[in-house]
N, C-alpha and C positions, 0 to 999 in steps of 0.2 A: 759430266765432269764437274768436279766441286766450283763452288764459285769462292771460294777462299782463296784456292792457289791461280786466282784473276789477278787479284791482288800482287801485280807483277812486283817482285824487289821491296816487298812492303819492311821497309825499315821502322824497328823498334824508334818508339818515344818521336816518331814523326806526323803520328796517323791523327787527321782532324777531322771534324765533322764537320761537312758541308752535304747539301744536298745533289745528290745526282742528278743528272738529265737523262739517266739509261736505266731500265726495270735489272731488277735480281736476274740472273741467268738460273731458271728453274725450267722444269719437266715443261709448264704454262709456257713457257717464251716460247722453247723448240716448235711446240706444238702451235699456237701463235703467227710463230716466221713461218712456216710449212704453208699454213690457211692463206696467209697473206699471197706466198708464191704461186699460189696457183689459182686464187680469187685474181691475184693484178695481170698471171696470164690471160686468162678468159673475160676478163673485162676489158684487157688492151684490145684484146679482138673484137669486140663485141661492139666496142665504140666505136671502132674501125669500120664494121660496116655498116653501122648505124650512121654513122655520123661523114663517112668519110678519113682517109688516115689524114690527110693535112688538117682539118677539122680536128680530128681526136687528139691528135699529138700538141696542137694551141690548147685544147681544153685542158689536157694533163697537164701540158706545163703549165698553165695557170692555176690549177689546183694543187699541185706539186709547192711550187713557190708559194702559195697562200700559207698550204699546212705545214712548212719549213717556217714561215715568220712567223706562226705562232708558237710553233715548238720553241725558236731560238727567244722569242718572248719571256715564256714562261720563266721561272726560277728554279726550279725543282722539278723533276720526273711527274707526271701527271699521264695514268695510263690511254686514257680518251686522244687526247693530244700527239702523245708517242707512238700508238698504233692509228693512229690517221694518218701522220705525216707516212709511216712505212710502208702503209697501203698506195698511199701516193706514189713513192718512190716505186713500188711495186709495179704499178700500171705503166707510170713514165719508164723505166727503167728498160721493161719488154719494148715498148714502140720504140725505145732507143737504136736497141739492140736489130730491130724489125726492119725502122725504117736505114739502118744500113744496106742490109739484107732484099729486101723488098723496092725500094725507093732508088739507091743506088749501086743494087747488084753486087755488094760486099758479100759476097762468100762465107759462108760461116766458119768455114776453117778457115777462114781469116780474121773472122771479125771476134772468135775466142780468144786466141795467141793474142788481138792487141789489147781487149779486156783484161786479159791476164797480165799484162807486162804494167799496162793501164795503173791498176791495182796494186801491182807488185812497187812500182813509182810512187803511190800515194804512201804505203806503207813506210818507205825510205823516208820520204820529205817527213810524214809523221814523225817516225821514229826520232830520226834525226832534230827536229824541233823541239818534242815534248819529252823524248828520254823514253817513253815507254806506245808501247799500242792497246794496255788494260784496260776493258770498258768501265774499269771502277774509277778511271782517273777523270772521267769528263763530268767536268766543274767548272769549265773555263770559254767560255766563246769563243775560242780558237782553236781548242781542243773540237768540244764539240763539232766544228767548223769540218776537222780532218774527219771526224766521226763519220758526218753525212754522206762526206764526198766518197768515201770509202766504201758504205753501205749501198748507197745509186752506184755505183763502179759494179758491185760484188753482182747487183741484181743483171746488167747489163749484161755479163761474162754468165753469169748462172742462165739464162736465156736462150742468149748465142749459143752453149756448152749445149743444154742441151732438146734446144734446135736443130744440133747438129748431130748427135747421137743419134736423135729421132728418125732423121733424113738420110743416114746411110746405112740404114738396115735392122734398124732393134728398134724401129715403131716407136711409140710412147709408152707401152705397158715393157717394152723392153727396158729401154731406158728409164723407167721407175724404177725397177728393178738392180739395176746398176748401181743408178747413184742411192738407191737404201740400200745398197752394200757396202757403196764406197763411205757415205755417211759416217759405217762404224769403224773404220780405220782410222780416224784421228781421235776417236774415242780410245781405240784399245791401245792406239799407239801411246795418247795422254795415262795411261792404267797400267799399262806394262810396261811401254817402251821408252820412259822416260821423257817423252815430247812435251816441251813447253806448255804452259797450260793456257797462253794465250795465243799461241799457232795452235793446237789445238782447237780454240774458239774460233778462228778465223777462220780455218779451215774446213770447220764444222758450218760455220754461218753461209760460207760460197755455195756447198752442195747443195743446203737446204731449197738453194732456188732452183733449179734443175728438177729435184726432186718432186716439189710441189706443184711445180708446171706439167712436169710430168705425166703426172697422176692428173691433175685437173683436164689436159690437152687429152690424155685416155677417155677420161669421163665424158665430154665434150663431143668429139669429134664423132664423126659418119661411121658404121659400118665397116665401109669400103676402105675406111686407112685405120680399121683395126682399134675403133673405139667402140663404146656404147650406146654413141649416136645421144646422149643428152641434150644436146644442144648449147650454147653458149651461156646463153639468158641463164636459162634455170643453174647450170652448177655455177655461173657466178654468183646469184641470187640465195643458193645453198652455204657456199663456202661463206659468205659475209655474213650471215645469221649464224655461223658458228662462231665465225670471228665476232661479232655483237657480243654473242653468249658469253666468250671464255674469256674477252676484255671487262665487259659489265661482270664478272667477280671477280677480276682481281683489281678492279676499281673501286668494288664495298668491302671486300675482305685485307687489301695491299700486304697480299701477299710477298709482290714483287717488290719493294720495297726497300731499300736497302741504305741506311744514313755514314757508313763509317768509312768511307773513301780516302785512298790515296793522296797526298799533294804533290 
């Protein structure tokens, strides 16, 4: 979807240049958020049994919260910084969602629905504040503020979502399957069907987690639950040297890059 019509209501003789706190929405991002979703599945896991879930879950959230102070530090988008903090968000976001699940016996068709509503409430409070939900508008530590909580919400509900596909009968290579289909309905919807080009992003950004856990939880798992039996270790270890990769160029190239933002 363009990143022009992000630019939600972008009124003439209004538009100033400040630096953003969010990369371009390019081919790189999607591809990016995908690696992130399914590197912070199998590494939620992976710490989990390494470490213990009450253990994993203080270590993310302290690593979580480090790489948010530094992102809300910064002044400007910096892509080292921005895909760290997400990676974080990624890892905490699954054990959120897990230790519902796991820890307290939260059902997943339950623990979706209030992710969903979850989200859908942050959106409102947003909206209602800033006038818009356009990733081109965050400039402001408040904004950004709804940004984050938004983004940890999305990962939380894209986990639970599809956790729960997985569990009642379409496996992981199912549910990859799914949600890369579901993925292009807010695409073609945005292309044909007149849908907003920033519910289109949003809706596009929820899937992405599902999807990447997906496919990582396929790769990952035994055999016997209809994976490839990889292991945890090595596709986390995989996915993050691609995420290394396709951050380290668009950190010498800045591609993603973007200075003319909304007020």
């Amino acid at each position: 979807m363009s990143t022009d019509h992000l630019m939600h209501n972008r009124p003439t003789g209004h538009i100033r240049h400040a630096a953003t706190k969010v990369p371009e929405v390019t081919v790189y991002f999607w591809i990016i958020k995908v690696l992130t979703t399914g590197m912070g599945e199998t590494a939620s896991d992976y710490l989990a049994h390494v470490f213990g879930p009450i253990p994993a879950v203080g270590l993310g959230g302290i690593a979580l919260v480090g790489a948010l102070v530094v992102q809300f530090a910064v002044r400007r988008y910096v892509a080292w910084i921005y895909w760290t903090a997400i990676v974080m968000v990624s890892v905490f976001g699954t054990m959120a969602a897990d230790v519902l699940h796991v820890g307290l016996g939260v059902p997943y068709s339950f623990s979706a629905p209030f992710f969903m509503v979850a989200l859908a409430a942050v959106f409102v409070v947003w909206h209602r504040s800033e006038g818009t939900l356009s990733i081109h508008s965050i400039h402001t530590r408040r904004r950004e503020t709804f940004y984050w909580v938004a983004v940890l919400v999305t990962f939380a509900l894209g986990t639970a979502a599809g956790d729960l596909t997985a569990t009642i009968g379409l496996g992981y290579l199912g549910s990859a399957v799914v949600y890369g289909a579901a993925i292009a309905v807010p695409a073609a919807a945005y292309r044909w069907g007149g849908l907003n080009a920033v519910a289109a992003f949003w809706a596009a950004y929820v899937i992405t987690r599902p999807l990447g856990a997906s496919v990582a939880d396929w790769m990952a798992v035994g055999h016997d639950r209809g994976g490839l039996d990889l292991g945890l270790g090595p596709v986390t270890l995989s996915w993050t040297v691609a995420i290394l990769g396709f951050v380290g160029y668009l950190a010498a190239s800045h591609k993603d890059i973007r200075h003319d933002v909304m007020p």
